[in-house]
N, C-alpha and C positions, 0 to 999 in steps of 0.2 A: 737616641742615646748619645749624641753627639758631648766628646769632654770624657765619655768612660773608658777607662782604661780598659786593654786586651786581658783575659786573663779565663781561668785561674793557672792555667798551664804558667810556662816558666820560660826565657829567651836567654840561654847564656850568650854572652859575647865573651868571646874568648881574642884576647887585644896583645900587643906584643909589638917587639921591635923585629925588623924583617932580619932573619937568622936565626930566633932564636926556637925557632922547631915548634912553633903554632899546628902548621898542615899535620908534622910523623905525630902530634901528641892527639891531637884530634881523631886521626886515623886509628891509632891503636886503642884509645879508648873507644871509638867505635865498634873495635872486635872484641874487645871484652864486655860491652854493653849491648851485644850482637841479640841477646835474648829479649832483650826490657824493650815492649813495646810501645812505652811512653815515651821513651828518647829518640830522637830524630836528628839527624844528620842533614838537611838538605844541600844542595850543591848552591853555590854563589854564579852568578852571572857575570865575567871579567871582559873586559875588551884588550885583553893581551894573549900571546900564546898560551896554551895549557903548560902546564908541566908536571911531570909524573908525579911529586908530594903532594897535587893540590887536587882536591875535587869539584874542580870548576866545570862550569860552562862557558865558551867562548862565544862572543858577539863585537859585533863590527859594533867602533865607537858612532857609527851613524844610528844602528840597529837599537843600541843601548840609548844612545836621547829620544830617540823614537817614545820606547821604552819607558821611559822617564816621564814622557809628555803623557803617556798611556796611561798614567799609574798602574805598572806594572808590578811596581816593589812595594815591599812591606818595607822596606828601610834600602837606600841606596845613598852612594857617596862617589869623592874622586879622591885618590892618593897616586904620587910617584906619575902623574901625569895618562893615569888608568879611569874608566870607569866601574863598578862594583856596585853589585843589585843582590838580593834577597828579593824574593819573589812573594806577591801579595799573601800567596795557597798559606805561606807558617801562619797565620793571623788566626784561618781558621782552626790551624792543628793546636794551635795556644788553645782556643775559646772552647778544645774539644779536651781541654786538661795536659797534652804532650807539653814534654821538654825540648824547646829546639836547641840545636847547638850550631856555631856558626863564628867563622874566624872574620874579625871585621874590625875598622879602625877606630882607632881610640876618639877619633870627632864625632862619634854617634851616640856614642855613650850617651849625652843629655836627651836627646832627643828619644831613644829608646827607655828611660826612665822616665819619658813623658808618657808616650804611649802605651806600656806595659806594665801590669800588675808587680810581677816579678821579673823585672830583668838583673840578672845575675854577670860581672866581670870577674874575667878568669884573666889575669896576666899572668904569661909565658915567657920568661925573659932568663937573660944568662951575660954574665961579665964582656965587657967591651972587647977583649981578645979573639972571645969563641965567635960572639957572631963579626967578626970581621974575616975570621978563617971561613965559618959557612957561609957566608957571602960570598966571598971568590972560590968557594969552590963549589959553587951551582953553578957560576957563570952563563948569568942568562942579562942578557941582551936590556929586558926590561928593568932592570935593575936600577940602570943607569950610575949615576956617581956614589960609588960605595963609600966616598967619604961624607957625603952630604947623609944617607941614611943611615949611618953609623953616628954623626953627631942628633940625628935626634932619634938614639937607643932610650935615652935616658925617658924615664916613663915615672910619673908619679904615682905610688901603689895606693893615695888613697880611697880612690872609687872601686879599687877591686876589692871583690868580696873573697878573694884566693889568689894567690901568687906563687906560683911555681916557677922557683930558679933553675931551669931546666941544663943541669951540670950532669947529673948522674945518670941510670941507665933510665932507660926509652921506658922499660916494663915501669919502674919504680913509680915516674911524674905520669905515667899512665894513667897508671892506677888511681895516683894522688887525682887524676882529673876524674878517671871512670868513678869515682866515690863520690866526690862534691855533686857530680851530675846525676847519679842515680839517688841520693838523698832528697833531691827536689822534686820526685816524681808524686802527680798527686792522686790518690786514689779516690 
């Protein structure tokens, strides 16, 4: 069946500029979606430190091109000088009807509309001020030049199918994400 797409389940990618609360909105709509057995959370594979917003797995950048050579991922990339994997296992939980949900960059986008029946973008984004405050105030290392990924905030909303200008409170854009995501669940 080589050329058919994954499906019928659903793949959000949830895309964003780095500050603007991808990980806390993901998380929380995780706990209000804590029941819905069809939506899945899996963890991402990074070759950077963890950090407490994000539900990653860590892997040495040796371990991750291994990985890579492996085909190991259902979808992998490089951003900010990082590697990042999706693990092959969603492929199956897609073909078995789940919604997967997954914070990942905006350059997969094509590639996962190739592959997948319904892949769904969720951008998470907020005015040039706030995320250059949440930026230096994670102060993490990986980051690197918060001027360089502050000039590329700017995000084009046409490919997403939801845009949450994540300004107000955590519960509210929660919510606004826990609804788009359990609306795609297929029975």
């Amino acid at each position: 069946m080589a050329g058919q797409k994954i499906g019928p389940g659903a793949l959000v990618l949830v895309v964003g500029p780095s500050g603007a609360g991808k990980d806390t909105l993901i998380l929380a709509a995780q706990q209000l979606l804590a029941t819905n057995s069809v939506v899945m959370f899996p963890r991402r594979t990074v070759t950077r430190q963890a950090s407490a917003f994000e539900n990653n797995e860590v892997i040495t950048p040796v371990d991750f091109d291994r990985a890579v050579e492996k085909g190991a991922y259902a979808l992998w990339w490089r951003a900010h000088d990082q590697g990042y994997g999706i693990s092959r296992a969603v492929d199956d939980e897609i073909r078995l009807g789940r919604t997967i949900v997954i914070n990942v960059s905006r350059t997969i986008i094509a590639e996962a509309r190739r592959k997948y029946q319904r892949a769904c973008v969720v951008l998470i984004t907020a005015p040039a001020e706030v995320l250059a405050e949440r930026l230096a105030a994670r102060k993490r290392d990986s980051d690197g030049d918060l001027g360089k990924r502050l000039q590329r905030a700017a995000l084009d909303t046409d490919d997403a199918d939801l845009v949450i200008s994540n300004v107000g409170t955590i519960e509210e854009n929660a919510r606004k994400l826990a609804q788009f995501i359990g609306a795609l669940g297929v029975s």
